[in-house]
PyMOL Python script that loads the backbone (N, CA, C, O; Angstrom):
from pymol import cmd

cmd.read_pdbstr("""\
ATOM      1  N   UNK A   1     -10.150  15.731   7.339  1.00  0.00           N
ATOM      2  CA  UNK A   1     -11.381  15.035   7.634  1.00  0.00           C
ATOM      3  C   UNK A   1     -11.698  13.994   6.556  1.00  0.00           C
ATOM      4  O   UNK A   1     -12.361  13.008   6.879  1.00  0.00           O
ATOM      5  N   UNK A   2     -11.236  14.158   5.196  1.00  0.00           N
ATOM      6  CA  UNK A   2     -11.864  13.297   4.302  1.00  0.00           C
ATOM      7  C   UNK A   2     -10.699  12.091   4.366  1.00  0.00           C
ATOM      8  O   UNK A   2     -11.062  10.959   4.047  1.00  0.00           O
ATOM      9  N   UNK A   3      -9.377  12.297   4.752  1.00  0.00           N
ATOM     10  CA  UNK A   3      -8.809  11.305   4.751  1.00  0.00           C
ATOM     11  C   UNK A   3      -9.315  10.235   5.625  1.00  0.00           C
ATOM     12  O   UNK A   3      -9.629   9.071   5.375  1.00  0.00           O
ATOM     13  N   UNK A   4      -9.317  10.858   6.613  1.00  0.00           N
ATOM     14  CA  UNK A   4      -9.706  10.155   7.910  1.00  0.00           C
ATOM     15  C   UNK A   4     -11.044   9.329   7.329  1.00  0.00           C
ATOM     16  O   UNK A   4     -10.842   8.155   7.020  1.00  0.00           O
ATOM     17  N   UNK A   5     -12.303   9.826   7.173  1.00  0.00           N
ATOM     18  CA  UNK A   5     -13.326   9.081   6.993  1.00  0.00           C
ATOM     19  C   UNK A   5     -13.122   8.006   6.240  1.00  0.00           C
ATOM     20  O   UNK A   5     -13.522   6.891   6.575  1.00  0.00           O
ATOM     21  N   UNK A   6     -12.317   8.307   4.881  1.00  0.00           N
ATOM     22  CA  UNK A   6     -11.997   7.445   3.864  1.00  0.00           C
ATOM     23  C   UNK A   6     -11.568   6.166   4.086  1.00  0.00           C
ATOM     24  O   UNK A   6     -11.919   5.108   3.565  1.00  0.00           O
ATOM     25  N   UNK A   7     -10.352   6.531   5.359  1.00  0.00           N
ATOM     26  CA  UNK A   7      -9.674   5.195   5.445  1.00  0.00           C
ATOM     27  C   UNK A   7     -10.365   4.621   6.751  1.00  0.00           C
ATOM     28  O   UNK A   7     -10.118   3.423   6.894  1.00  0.00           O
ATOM     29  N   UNK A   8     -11.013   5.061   7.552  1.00  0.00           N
ATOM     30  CA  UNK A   8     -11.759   4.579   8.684  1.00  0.00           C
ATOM     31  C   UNK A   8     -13.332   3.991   7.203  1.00  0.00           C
ATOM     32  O   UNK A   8     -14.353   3.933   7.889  1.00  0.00           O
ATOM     33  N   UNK A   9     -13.479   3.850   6.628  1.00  0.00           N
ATOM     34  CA  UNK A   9     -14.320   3.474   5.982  1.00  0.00           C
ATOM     35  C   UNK A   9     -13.952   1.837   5.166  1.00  0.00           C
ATOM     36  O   UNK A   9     -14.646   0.893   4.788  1.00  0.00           O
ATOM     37  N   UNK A  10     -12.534   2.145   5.168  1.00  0.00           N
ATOM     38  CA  UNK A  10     -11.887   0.528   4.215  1.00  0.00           C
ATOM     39  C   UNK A  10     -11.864  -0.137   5.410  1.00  0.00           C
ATOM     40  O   UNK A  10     -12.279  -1.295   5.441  1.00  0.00           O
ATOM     41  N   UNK A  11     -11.362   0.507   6.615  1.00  0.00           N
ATOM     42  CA  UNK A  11     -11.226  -0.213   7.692  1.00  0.00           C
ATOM     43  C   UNK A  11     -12.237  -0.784   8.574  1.00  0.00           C
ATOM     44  O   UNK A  11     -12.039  -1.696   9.377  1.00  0.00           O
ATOM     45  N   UNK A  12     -13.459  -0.108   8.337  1.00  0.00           N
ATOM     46  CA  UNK A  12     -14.330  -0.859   8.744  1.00  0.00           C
ATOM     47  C   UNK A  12     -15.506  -2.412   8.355  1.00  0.00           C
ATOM     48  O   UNK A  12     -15.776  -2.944   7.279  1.00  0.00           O
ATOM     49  N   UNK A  13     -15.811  -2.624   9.321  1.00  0.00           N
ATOM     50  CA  UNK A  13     -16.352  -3.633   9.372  1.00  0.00           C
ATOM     51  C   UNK A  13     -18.120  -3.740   8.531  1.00  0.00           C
ATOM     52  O   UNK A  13     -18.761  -4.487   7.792  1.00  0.00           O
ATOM     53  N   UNK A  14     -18.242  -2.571   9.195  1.00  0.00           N
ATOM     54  CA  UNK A  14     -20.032  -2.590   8.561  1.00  0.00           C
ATOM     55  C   UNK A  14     -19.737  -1.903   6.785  1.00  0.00           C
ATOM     56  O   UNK A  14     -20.837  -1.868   6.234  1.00  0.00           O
ATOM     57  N   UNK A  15     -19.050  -1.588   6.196  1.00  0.00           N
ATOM     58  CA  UNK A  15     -19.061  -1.510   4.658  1.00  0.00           C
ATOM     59  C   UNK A  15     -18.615  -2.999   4.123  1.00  0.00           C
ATOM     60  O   UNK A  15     -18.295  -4.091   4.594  1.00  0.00           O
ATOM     61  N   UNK A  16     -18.818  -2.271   2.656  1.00  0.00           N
ATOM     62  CA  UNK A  16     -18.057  -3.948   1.626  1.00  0.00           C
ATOM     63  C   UNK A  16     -16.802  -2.931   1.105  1.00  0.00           C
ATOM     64  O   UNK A  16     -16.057  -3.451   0.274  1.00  0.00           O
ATOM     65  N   UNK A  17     -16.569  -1.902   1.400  1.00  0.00           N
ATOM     66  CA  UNK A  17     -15.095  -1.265   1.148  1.00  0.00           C
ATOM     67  C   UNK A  17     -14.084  -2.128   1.149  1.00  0.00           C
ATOM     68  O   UNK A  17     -13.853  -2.752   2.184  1.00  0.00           O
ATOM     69  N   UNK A  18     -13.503  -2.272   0.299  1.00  0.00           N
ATOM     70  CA  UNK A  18     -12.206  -3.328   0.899  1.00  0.00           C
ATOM     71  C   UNK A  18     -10.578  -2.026   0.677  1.00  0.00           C
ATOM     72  O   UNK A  18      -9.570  -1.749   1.328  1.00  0.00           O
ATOM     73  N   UNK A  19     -11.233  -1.582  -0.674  1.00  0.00           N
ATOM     74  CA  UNK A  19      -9.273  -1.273  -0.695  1.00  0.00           C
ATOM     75  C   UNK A  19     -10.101   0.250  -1.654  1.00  0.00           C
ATOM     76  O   UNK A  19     -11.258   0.325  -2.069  1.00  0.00           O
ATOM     77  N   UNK A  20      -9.146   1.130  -1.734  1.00  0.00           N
ATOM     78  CA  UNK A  20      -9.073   2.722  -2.445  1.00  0.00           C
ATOM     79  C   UNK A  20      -7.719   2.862  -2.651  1.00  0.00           C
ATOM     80  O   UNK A  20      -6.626   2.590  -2.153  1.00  0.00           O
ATOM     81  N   UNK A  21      -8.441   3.601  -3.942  1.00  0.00           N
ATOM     82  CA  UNK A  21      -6.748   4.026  -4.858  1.00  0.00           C
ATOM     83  C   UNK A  21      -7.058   5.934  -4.731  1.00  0.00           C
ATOM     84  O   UNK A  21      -7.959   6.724  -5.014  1.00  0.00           O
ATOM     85  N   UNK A  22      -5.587   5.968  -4.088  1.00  0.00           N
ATOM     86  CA  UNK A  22      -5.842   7.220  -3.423  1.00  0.00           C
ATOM     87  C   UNK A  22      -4.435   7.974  -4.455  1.00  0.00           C
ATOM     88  O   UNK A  22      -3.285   7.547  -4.349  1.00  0.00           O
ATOM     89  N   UNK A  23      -4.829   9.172  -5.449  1.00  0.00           N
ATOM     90  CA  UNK A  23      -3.707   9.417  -6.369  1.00  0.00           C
ATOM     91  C   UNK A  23      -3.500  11.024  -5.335  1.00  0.00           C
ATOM     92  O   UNK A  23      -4.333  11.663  -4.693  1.00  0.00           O
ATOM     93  N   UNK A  24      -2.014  11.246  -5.558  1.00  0.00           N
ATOM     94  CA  UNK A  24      -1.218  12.543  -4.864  1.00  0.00           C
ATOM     95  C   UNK A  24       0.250  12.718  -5.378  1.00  0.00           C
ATOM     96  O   UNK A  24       1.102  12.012  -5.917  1.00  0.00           O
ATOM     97  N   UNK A  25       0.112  14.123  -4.907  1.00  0.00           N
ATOM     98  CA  UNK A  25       1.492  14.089  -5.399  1.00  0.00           C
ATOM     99  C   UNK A  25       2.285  14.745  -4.023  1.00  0.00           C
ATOM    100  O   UNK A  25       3.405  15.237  -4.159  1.00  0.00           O
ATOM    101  N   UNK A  26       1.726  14.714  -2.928  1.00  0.00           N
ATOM    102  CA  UNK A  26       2.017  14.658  -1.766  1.00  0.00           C
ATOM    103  C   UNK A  26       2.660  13.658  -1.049  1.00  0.00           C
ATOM    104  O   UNK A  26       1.840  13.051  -0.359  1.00  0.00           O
ATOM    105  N   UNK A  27       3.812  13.231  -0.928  1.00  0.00           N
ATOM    106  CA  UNK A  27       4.480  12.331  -0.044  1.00  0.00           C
ATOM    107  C   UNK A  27       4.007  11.984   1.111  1.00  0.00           C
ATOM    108  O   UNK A  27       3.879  10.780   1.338  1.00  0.00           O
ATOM    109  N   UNK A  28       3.646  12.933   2.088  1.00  0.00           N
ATOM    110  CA  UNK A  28       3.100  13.235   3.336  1.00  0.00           C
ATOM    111  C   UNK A  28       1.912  12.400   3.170  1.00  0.00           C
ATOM    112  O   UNK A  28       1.808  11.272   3.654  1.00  0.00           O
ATOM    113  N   UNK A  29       0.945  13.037   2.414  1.00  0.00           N
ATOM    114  CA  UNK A  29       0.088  12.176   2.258  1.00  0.00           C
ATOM    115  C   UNK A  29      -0.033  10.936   1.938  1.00  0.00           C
ATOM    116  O   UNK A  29      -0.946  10.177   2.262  1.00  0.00           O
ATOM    117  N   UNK A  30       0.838  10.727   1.332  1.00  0.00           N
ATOM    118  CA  UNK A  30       0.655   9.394   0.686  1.00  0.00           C
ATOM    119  C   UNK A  30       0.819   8.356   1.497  1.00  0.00           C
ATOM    120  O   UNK A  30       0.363   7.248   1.214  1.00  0.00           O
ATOM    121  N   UNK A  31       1.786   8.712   3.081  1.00  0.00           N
ATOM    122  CA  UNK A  31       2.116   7.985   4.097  1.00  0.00           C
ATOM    123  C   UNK A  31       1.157   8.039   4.893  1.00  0.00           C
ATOM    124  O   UNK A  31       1.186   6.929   5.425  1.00  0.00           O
ATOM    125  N   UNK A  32       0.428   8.529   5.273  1.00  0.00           N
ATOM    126  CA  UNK A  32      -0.831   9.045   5.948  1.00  0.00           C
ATOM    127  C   UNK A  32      -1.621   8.186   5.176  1.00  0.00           C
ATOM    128  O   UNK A  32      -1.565   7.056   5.661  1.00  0.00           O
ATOM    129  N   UNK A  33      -2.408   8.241   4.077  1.00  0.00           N
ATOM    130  CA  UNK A  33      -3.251   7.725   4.044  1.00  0.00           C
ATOM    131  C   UNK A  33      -3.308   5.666   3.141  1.00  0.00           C
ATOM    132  O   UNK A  33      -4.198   4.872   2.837  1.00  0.00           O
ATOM    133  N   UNK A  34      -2.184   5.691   3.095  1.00  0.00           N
ATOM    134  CA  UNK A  34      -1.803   4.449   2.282  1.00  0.00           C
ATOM    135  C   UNK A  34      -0.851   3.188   3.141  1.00  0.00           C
ATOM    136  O   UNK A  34      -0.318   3.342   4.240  1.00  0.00           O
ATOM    137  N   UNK A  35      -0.821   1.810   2.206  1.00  0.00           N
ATOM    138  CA  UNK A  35      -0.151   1.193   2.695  1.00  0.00           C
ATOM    139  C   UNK A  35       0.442   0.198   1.687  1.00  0.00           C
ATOM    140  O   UNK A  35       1.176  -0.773   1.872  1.00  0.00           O
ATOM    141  N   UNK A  36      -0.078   0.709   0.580  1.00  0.00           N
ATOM    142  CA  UNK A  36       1.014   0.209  -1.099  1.00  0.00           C
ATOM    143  C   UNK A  36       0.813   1.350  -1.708  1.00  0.00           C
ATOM    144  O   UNK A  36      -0.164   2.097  -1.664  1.00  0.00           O
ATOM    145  N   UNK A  37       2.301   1.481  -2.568  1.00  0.00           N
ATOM    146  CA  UNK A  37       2.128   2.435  -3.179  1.00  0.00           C
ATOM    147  C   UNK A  37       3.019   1.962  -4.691  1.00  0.00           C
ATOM    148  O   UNK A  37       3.634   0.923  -4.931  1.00  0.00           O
ATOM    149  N   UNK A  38       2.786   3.203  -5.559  1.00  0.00           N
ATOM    150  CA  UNK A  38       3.080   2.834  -6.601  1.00  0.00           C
ATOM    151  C   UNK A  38       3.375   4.592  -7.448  1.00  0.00           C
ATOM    152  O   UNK A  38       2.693   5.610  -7.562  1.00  0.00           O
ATOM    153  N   UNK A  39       4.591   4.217  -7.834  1.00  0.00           N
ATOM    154  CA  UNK A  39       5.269   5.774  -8.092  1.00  0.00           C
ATOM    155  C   UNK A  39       4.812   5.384  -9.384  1.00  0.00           C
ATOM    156  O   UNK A  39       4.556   4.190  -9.541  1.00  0.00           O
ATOM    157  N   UNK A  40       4.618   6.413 -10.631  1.00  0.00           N
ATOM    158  CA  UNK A  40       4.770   6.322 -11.945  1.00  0.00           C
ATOM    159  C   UNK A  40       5.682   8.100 -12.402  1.00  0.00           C
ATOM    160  O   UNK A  40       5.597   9.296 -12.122  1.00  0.00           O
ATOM    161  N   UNK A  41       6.416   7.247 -13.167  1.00  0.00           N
ATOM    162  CA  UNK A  41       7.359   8.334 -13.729  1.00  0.00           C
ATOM    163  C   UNK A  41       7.328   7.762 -15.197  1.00  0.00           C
ATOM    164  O   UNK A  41       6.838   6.725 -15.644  1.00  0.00           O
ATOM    165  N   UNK A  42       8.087   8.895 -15.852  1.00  0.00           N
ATOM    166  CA  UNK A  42       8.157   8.947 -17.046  1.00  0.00           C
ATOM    167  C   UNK A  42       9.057   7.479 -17.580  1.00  0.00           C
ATOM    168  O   UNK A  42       8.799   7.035 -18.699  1.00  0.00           O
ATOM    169  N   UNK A  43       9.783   6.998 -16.975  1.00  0.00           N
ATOM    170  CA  UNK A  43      10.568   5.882 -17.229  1.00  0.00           C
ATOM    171  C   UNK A  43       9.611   4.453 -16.661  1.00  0.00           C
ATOM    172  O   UNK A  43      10.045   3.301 -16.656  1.00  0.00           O
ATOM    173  N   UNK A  44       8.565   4.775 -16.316  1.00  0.00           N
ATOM    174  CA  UNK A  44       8.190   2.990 -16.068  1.00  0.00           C
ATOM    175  C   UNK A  44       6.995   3.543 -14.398  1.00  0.00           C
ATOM    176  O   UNK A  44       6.250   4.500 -14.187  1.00  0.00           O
ATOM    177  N   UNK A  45       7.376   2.427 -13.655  1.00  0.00           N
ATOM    178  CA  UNK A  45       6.532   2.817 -12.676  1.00  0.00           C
ATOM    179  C   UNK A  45       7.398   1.526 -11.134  1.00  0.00           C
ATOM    180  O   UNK A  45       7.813   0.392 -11.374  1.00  0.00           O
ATOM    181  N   UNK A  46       7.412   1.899 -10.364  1.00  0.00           N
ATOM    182  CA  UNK A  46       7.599   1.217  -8.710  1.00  0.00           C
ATOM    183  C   UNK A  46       6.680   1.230  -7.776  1.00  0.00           C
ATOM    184  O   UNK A  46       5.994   2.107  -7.251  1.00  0.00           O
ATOM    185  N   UNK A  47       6.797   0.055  -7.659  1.00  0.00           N
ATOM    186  CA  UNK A  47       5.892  -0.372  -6.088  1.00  0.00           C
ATOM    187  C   UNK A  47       6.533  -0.654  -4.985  1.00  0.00           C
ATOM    188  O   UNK A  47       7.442  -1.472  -4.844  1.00  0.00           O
ATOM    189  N   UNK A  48       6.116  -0.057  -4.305  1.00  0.00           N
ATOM    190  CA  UNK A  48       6.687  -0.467  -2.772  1.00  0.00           C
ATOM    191  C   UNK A  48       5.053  -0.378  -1.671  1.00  0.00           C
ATOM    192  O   UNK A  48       3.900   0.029  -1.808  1.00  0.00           O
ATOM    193  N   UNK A  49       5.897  -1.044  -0.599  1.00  0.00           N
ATOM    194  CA  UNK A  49       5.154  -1.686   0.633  1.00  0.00           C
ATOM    195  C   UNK A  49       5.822  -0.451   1.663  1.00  0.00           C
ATOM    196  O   UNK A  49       5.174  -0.520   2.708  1.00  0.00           O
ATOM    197  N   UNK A  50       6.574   0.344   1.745  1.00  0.00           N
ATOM    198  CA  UNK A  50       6.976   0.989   2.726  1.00  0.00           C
ATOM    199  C   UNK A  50       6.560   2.821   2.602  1.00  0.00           C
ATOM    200  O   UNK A  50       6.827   3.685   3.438  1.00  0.00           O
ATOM    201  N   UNK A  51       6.100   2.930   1.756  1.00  0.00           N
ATOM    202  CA  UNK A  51       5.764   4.561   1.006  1.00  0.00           C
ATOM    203  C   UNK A  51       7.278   5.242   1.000  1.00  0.00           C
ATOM    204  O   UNK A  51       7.340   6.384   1.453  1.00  0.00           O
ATOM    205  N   UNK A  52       8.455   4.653   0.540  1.00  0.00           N
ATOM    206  CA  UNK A  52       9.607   4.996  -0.032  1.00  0.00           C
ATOM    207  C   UNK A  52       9.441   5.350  -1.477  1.00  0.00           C
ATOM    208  O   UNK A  52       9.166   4.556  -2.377  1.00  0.00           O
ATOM    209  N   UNK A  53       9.606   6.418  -1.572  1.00  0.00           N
ATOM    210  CA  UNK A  53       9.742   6.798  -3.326  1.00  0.00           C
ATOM    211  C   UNK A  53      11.135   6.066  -3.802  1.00  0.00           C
ATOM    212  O   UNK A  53      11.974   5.717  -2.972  1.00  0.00           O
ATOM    213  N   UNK A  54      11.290   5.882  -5.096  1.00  0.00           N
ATOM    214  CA  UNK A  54      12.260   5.382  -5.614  1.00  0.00           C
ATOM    215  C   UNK A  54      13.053   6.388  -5.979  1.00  0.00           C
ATOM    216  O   UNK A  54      12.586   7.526  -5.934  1.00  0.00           O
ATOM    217  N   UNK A  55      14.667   6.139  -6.494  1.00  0.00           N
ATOM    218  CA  UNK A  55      15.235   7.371  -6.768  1.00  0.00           C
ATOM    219  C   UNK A  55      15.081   7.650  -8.082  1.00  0.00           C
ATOM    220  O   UNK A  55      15.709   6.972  -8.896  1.00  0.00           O
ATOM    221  N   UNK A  56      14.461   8.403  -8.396  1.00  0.00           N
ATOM    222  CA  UNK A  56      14.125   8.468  -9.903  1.00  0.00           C
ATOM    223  C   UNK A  56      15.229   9.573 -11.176  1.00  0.00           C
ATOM    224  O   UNK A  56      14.941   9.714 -12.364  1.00  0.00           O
ATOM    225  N   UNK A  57      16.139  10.043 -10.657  1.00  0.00           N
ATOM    226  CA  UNK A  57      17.200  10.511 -10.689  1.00  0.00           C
ATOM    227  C   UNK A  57      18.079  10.258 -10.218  1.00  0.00           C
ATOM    228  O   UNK A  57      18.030  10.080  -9.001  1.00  0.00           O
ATOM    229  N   UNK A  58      19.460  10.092 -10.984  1.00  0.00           N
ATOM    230  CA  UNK A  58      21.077  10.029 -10.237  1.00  0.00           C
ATOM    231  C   UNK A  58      21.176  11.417  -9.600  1.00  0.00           C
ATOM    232  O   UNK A  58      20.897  12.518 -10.075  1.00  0.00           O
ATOM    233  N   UNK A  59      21.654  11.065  -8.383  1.00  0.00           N
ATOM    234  CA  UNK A  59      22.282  11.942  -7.636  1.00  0.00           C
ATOM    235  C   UNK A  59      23.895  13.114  -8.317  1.00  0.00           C
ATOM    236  O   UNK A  59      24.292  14.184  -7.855  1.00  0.00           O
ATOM    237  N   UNK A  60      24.341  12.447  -9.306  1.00  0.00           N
ATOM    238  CA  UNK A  60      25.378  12.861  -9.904  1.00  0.00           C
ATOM    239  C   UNK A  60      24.734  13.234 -11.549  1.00  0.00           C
ATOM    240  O   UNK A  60      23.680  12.854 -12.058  1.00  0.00           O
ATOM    241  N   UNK A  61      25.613  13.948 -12.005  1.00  0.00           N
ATOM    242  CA  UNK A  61      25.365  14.019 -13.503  1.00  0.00           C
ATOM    243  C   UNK A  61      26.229  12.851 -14.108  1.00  0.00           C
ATOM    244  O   UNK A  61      27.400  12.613 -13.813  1.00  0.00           O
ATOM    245  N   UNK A  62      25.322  12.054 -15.151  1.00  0.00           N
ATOM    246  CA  UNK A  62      25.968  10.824 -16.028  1.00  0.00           C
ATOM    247  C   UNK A  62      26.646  11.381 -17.424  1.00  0.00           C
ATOM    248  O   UNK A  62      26.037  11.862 -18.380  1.00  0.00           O
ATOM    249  N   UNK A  63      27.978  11.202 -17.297  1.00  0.00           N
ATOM    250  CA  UNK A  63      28.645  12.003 -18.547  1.00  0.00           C
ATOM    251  C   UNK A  63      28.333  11.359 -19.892  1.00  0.00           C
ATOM    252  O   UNK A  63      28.647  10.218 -20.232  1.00  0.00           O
ATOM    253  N   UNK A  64      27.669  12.262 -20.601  1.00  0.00           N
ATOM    254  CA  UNK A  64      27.265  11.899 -22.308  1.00  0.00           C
ATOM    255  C   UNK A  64      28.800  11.504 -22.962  1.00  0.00           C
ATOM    256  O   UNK A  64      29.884  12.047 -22.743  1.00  0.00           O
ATOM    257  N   UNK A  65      28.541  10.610 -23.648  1.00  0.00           N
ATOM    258  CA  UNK A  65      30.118  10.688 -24.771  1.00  0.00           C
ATOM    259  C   UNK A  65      31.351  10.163 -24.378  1.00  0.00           C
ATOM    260  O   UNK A  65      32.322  10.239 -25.131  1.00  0.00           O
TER     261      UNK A  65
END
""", "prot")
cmd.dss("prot")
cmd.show_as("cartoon", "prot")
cmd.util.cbc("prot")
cmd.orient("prot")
């Protein structure tokens, strides 16, 4: 319910709402209720337009030495 109101609230016409910064650590959510997003990790931070997380880890182990 609060999502819903929230974003039916930017979206409307009769407020001066324009935009909300909505923080989660829910993926799901984050697609649901957003339409930029912005990952922050320990190495820096990514933005995207599609609610794609970045890969913030290699898929493989990187050999030391």
């Amino acid at each position: 319910m609060v999502e819903n109101f929230l974003v039916d609230m930017v979206r409307s016409r009769k407020t001066s709402l324009k935009a909300l910064v909505w923080i989660t650590h829910s993926p799901e959510q984050s697609r649901r209720v957003g339409n930029r997003f912005i990952y922050l990790f320990a190495g820096g931070c990514h933005e995207s337009d599609d609610g794609a997380a970045p890969l913030l880890y290699p898929t493989t182990p990187t050999p030391i030495g």
